[in-house]
SETI-235403 format. One record per residue (C-alpha): residue in one letter; x, y, z. Coordinates in nm, 2 decimals. Each point is the difference from the previous one (the first is absolute). Layout:
<pts>
<r=A; xx=X; yy=Y; zz=Z>
...
</pts>
This chain:
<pts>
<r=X; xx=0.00; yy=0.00; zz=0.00>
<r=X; xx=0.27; yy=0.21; zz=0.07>
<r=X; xx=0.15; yy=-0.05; zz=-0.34>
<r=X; xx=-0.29; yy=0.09; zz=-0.17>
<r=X; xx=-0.07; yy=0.30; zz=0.21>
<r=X; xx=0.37; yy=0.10; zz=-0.09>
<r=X; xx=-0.04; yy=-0.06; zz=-0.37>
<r=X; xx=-0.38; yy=0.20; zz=-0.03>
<r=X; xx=0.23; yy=0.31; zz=0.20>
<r=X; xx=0.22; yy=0.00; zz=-0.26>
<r=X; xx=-0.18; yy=0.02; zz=-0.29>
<r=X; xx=-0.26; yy=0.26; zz=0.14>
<r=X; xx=0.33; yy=0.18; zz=0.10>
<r=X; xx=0.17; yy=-0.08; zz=-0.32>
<r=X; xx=-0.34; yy=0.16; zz=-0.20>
<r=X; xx=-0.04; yy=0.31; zz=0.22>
<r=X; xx=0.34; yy=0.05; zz=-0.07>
<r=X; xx=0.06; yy=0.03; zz=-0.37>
<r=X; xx=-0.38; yy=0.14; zz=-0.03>
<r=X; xx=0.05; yy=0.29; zz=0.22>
<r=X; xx=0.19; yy=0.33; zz=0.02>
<r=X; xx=0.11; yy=0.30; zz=0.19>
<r=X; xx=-0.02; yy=0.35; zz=-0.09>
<r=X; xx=0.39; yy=0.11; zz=-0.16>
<r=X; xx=0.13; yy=0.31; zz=0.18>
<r=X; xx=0.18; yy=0.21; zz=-0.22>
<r=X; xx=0.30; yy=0.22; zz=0.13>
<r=X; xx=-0.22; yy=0.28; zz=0.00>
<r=X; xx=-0.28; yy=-0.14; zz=0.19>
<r=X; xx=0.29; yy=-0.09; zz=0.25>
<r=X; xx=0.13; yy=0.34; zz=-0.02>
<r=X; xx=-0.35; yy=0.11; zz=0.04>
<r=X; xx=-0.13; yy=-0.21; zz=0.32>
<r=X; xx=0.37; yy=0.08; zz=0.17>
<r=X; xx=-0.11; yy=0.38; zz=-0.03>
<r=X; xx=-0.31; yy=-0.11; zz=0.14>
<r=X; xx=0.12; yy=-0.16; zz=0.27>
<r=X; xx=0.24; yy=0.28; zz=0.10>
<r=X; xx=-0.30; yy=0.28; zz=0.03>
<r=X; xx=-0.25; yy=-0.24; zz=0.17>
<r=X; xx=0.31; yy=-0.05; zz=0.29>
<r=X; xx=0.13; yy=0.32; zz=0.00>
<r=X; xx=0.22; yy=-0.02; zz=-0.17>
<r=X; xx=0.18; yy=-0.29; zz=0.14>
<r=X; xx=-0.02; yy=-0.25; zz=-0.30>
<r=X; xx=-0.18; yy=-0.32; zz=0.06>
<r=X; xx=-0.15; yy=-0.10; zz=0.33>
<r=X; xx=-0.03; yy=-0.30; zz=0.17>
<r=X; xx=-0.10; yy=0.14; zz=0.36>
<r=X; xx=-0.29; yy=-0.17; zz=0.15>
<r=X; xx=-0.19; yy=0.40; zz=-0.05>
<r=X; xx=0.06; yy=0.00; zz=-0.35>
<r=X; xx=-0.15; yy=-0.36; zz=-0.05>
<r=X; xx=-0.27; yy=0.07; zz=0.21>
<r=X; xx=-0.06; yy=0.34; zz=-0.18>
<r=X; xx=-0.03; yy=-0.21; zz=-0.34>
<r=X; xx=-0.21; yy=-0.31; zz=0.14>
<r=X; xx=-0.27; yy=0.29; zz=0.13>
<r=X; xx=0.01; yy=0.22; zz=-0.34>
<r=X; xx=-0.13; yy=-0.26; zz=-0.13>
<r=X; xx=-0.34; yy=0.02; zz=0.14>
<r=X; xx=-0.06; yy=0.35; zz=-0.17>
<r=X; xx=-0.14; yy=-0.20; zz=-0.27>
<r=X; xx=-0.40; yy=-0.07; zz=0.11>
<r=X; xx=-0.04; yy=-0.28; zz=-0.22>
<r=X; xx=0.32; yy=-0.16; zz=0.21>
<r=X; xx=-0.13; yy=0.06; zz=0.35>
<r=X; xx=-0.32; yy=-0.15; zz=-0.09>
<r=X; xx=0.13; yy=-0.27; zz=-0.12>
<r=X; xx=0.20; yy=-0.04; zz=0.29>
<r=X; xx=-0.30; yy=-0.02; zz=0.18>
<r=X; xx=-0.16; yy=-0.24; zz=-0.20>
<r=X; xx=0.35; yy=-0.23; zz=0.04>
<r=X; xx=0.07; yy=0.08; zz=0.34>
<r=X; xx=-0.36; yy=-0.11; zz=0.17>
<r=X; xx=-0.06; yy=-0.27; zz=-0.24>
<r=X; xx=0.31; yy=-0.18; zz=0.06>
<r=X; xx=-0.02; yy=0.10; zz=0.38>
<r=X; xx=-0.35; yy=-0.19; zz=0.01>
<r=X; xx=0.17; yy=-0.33; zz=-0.20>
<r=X; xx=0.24; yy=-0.03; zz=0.27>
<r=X; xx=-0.27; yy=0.04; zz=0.26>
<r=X; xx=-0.18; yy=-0.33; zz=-0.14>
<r=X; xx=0.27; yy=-0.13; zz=-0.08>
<r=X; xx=0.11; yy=0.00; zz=0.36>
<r=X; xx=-0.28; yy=-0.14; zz=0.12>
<r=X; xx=-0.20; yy=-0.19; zz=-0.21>
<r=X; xx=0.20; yy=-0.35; zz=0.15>
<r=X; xx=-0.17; yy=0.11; zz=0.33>
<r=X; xx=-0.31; yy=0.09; zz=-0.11>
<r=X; xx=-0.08; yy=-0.38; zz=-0.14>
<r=X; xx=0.16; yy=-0.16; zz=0.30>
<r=X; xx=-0.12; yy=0.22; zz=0.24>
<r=X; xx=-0.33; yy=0.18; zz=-0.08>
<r=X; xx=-0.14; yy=-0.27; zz=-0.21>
<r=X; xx=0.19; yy=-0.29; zz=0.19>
<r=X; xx=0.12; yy=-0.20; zz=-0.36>
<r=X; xx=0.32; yy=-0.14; zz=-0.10>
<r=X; xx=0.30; yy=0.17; zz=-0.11>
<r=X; xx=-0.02; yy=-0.25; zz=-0.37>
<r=X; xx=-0.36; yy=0.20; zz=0.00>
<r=X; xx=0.25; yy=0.35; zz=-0.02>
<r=X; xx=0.22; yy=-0.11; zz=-0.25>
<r=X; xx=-0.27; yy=-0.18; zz=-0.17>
<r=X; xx=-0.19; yy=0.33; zz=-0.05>
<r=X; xx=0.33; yy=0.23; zz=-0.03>
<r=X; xx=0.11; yy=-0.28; zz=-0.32>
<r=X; xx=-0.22; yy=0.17; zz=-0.18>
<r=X; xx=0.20; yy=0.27; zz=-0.07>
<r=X; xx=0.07; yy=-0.18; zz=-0.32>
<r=X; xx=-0.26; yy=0.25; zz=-0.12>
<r=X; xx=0.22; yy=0.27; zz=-0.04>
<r=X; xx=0.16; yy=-0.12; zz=-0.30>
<r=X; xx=-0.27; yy=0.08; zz=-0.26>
<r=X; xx=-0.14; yy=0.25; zz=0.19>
<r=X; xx=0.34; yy=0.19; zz=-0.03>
<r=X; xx=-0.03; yy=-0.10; zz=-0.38>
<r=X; xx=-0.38; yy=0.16; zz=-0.02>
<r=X; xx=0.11; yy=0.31; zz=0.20>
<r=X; xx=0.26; yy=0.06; zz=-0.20>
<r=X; xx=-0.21; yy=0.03; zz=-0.32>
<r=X; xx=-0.25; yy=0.16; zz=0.20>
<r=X; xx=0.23; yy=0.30; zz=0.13>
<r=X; xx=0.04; yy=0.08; zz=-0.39>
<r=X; xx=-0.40; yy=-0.01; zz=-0.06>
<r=X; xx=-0.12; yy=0.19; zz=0.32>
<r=X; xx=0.12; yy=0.21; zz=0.28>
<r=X; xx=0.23; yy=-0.10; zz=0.24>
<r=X; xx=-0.30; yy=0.12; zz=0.24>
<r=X; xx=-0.25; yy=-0.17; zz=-0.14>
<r=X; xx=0.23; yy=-0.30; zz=0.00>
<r=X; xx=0.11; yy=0.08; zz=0.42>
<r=X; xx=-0.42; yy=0.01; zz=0.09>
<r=X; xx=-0.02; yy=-0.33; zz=-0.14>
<r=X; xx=0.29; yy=-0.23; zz=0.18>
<r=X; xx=-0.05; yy=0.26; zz=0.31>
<r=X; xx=-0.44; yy=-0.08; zz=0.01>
<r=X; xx=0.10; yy=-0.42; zz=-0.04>
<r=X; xx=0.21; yy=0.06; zz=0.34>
<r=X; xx=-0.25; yy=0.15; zz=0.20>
<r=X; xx=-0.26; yy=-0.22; zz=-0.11>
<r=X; xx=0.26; yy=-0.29; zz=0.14>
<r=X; xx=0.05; yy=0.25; zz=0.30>
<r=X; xx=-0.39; yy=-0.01; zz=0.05>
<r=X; xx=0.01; yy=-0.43; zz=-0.04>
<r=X; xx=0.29; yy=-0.05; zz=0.28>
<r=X; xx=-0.19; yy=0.23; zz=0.25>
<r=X; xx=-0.36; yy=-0.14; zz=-0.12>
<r=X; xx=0.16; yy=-0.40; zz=0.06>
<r=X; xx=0.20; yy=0.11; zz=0.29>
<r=X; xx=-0.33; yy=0.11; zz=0.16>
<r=X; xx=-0.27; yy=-0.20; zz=-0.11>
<r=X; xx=0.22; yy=-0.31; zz=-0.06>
<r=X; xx=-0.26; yy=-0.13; zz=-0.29>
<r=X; xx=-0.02; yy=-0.40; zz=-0.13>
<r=X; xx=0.12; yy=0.07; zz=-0.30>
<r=X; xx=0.31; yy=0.19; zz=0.14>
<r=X; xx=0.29; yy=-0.17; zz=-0.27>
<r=X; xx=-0.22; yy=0.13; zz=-0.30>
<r=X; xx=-0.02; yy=0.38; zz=0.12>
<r=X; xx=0.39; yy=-0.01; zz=0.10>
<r=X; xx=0.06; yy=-0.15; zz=-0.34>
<r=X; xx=-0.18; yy=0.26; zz=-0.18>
<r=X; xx=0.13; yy=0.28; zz=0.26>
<r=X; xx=0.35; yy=-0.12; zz=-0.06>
<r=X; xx=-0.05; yy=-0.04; zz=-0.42>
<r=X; xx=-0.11; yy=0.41; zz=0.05>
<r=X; xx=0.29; yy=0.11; zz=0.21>
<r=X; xx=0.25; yy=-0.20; zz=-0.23>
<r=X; xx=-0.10; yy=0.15; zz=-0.29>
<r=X; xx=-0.02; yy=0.33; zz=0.16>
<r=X; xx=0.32; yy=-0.03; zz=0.17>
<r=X; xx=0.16; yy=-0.08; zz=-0.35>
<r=X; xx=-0.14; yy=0.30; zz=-0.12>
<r=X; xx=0.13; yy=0.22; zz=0.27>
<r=X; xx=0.37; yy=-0.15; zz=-0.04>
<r=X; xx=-0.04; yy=0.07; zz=-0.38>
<r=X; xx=-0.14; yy=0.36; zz=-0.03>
<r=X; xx=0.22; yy=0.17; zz=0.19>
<r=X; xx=0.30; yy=-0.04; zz=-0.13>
<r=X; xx=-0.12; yy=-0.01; zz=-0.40>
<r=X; xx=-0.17; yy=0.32; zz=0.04>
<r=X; xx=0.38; yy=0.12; zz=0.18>
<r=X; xx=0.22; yy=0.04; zz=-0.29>
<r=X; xx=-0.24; yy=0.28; zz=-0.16>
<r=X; xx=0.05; yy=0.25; zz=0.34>
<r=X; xx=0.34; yy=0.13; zz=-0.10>
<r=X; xx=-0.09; yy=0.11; zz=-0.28>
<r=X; xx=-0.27; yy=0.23; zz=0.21>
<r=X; xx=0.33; yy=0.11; zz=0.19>
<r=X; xx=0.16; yy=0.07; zz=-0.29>
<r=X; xx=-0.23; yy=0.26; zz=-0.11>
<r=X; xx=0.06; yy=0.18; zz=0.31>
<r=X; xx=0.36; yy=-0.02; zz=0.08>
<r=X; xx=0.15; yy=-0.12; zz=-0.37>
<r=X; xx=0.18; yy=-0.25; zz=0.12>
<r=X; xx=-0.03; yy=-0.38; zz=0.02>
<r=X; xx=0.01; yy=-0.12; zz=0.34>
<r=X; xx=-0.21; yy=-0.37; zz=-0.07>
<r=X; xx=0.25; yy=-0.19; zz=0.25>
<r=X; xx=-0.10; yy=0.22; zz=0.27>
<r=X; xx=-0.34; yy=0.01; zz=-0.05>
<r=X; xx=0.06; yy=-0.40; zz=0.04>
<r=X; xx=0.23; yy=0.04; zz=0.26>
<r=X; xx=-0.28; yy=0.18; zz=0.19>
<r=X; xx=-0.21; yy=-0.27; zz=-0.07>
<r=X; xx=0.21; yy=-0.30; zz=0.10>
<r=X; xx=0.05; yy=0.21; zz=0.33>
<r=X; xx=-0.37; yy=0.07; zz=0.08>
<r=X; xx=-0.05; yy=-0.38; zz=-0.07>
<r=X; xx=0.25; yy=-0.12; zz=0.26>
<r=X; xx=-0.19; yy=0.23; zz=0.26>
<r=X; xx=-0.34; yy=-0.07; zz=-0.09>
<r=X; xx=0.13; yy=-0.40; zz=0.03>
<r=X; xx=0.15; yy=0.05; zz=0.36>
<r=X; xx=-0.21; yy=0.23; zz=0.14>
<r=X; xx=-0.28; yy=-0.22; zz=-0.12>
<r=X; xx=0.17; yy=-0.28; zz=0.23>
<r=X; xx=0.04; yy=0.15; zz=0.34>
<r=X; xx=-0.36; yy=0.17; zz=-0.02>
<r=X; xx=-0.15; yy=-0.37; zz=-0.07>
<r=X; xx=0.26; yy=-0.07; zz=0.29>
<r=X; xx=-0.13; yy=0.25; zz=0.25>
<r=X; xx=-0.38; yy=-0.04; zz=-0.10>
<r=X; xx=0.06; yy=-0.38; zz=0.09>
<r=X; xx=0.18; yy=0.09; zz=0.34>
<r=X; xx=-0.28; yy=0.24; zz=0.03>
<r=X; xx=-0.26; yy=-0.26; zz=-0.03>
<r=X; xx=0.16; yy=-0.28; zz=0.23>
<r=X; xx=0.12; yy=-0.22; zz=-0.25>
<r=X; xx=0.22; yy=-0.26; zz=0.13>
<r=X; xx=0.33; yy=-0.09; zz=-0.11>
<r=X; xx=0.10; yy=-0.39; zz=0.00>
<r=X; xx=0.30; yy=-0.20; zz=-0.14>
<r=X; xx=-0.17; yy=-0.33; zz=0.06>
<r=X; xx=-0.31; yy=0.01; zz=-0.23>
<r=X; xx=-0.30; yy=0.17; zz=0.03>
<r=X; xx=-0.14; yy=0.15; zz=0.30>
<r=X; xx=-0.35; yy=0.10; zz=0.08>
<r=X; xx=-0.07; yy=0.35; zz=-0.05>
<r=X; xx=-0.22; yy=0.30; zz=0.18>
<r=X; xx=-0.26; yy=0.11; zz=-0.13>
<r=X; xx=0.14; yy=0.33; zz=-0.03>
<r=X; xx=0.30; yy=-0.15; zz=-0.19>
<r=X; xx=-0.25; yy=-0.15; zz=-0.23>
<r=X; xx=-0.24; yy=0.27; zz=-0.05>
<r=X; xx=0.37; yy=0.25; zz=-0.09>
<r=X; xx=0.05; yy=-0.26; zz=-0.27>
<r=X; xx=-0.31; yy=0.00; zz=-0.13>
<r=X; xx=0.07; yy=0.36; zz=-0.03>
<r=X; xx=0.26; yy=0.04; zz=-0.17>
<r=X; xx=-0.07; yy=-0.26; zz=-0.25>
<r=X; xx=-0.31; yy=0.19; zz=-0.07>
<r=X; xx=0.01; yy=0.32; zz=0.13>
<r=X; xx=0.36; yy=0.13; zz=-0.03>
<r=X; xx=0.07; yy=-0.15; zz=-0.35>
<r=X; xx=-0.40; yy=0.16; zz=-0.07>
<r=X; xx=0.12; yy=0.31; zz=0.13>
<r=X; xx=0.32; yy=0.01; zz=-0.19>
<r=X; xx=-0.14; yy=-0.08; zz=-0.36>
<r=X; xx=-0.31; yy=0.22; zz=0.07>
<r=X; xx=0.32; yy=0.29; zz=0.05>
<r=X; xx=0.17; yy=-0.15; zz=-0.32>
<r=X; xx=-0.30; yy=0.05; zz=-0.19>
<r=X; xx=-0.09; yy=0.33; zz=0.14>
<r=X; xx=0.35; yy=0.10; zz=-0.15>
<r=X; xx=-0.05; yy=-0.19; zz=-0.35>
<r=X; xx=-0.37; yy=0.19; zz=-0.04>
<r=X; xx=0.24; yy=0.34; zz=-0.02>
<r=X; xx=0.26; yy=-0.18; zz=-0.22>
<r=X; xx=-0.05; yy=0.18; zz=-0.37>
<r=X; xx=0.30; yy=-0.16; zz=-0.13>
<r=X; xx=-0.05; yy=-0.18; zz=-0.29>
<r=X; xx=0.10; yy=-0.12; zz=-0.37>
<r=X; xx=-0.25; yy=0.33; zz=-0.16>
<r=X; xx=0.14; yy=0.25; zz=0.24>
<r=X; xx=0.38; yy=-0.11; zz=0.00>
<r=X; xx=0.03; yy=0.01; zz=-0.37>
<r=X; xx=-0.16; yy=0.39; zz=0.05>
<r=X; xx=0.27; yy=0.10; zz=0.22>
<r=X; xx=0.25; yy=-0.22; zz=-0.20>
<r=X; xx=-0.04; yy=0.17; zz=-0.33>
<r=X; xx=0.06; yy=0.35; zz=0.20>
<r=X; xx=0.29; yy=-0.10; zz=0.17>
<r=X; xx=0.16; yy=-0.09; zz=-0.34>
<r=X; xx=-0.12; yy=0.32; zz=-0.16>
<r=X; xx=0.16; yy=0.17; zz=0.25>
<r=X; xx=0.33; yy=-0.21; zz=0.03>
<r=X; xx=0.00; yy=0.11; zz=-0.40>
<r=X; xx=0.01; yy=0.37; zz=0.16>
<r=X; xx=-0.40; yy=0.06; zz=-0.04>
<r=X; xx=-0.10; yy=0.29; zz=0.16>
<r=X; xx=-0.23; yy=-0.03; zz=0.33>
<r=X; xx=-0.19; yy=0.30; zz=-0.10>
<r=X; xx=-0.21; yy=-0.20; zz=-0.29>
<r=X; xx=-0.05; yy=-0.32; zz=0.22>
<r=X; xx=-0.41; yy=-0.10; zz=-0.08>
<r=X; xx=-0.19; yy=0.12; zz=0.25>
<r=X; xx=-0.15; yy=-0.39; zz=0.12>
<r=X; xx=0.35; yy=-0.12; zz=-0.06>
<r=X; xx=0.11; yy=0.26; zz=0.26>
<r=X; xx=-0.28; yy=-0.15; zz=0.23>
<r=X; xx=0.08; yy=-0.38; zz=-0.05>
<r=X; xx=0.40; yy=0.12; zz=0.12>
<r=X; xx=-0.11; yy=0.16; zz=0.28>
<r=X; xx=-0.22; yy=-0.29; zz=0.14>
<r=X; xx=0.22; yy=-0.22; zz=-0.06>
<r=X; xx=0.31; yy=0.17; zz=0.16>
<r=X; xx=-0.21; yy=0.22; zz=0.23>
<r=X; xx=0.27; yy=0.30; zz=-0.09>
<r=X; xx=-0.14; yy=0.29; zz=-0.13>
<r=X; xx=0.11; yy=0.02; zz=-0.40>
<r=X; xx=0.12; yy=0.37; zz=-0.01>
<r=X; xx=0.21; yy=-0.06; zz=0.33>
<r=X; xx=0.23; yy=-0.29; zz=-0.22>
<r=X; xx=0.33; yy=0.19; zz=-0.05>
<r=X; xx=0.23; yy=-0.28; zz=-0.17>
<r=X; xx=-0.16; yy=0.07; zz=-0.34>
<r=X; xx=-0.02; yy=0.40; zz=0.07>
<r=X; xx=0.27; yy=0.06; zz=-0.26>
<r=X; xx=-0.15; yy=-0.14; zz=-0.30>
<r=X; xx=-0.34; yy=0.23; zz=0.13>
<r=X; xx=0.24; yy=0.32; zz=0.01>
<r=X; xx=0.14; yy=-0.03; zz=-0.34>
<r=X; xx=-0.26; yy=-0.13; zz=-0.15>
<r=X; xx=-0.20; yy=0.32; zz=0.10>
<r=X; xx=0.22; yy=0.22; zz=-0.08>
<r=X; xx=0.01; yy=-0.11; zz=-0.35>
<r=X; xx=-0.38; yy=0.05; zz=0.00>
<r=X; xx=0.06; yy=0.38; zz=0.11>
</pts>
């Protein structure tokens, strides 16, 4: 098995690699970004100070698009690491079923692979929005179906987890997906506000938050179950409180319900999409060509400013192309 992980690496390595490439920096560029560098520090040349990072990690949530889809990221995946914390616990202990029932149900994460395949032909058809209330509506209805047989503990309690689990898989795989497809079209919304390409920060930023949201997911499931009375045991199970039983039912339900519910609160503000990036895609290139900002459209100036959340005349990178070009009109 090991082999033949080893050899499928390869090749997907071996493909990425000669079917990929990396923007070439000319000398001038480098001149350029070096002069950049040197008047963002003061002069100093380039910075690798712990300010200076955190000054560029925090710039980068000037861009609206990019803070809401932090928010989408950051509370979705924060509420994935909730169930996934607890879910073990909440067959053994709330419903008082094997640990083969938990990997029984959790096996069907097999889903995910042509779900990733019919969200990723979706994404190109629809809005990433429309695509988010989808997987983010099939969770809470499995939120809804852990507290509902947690509670009333039905006959038929395998066929509702089934169908509870079959919605969160193919939600979850959703969430995992969308996130970081819609990701490599935020730079260019940067761009058009600072001129420059800064895509490995803006995924930097994004690694980073995900590393939080992960381990501060963790100790709150932690401290909730502390909170609750759960009981600890290196010898097999142990019976549990009620108040340790009732917090897991809770989370489960209620804290992964209340973190998608958060997620798609953010997602219904998300206006990011295939139309509106290839509106704010053709300006930046007209102005990259030295277009002047004074004869942007007038809904072209709106679909840049709701998507960046920066006011249009207040962009000063492309200023020079505005000044001359004006001039030549006078």
């Amino acid at each position: 098995m090991q082999a033949m992980f080893s050899g499928v690496t390869f090749f997907l390595i071996f493909i990425t690699y000669f079917t990929t490439w990396e923007h070439f920096v000319s000398k001038k560029e480098a001149k350029q970004i070096a002069v950049e560098q040197a008047t963002e520090n003061g002069g100093k040349g380039h910075s690798n100070s712990l300010k200076a990072e955190l000054k560029n990690y925090f710039s980068t949530f000037r861009i609206k698009s990019f803070r809401i889809h932090m928010g989408i990221y950051l509370s979705s995946y924060f509420g994935t690491i909730l169930f996934s914390t607890t879910f073990v616990y909440y067959i053994v202990f709330v419903l008082g079923k094997s640990t083969s029932t938990s990997g029984f149900l959790q096996s069907l994460s097999v889903l995910a692979i042509p779900v990733t395949i019919i969200a990723g032909y979706l994404i190109t058809k629809v809005t990433p929005r429309a695509v988010y209330t989808f997987g983010y509506t099939l969770i809470l209805i499995s939120c809804a179906s852990w507290a509902y047989v947690g509670l009333a503990k039905p006959s038929a309690w395998m066929v509702v987890l089934i169908i509870a689990m079959t919605c969160y898989e193919i939600g979850l795989a959703i969430l995992y997906f969308v996130p970081w497809n819609i990701f490599p079209f935020i730079p260019d919304l940067d761009t058009l506000i600072t001129g420059k390409n800064r895509s490995g920060l803006f995924a930097s930023v994004m690694v980073f938050v995900n590393q939080i949201s992960q381990g501060l997911a963790s100790v709150v499931a932690g401290y909730l179950l502390d909170f609750g009375g759960f009981r600890q045991s290196t010898s097999g199970a142990v019976t549990q409180p009620a108040s340790a039983t009732n917090m897991i039912l809770f989370i489960v339900s209620g804290g992964v319900g209340f973190m998608i519910l958060l997620a798609l609160f953010f997602a219904s503000r998300f206006h990011l999409s295939k139309k509106t990036f290839k509106v704010l895609a053709t300006e930046l290139v007209r102005l990259q060509k030295g277009g002047s900002m004074d004869s942007v459209d007038p809904e072209t100036k709106k679909v840049c400013e709701d998507l960046t959340g920066v006011d249009y005349d207040s962009i000063t990178v492309w200023k020079k192309g505005t000044s001359a070009t004006s001039a030549k009109k006078q």
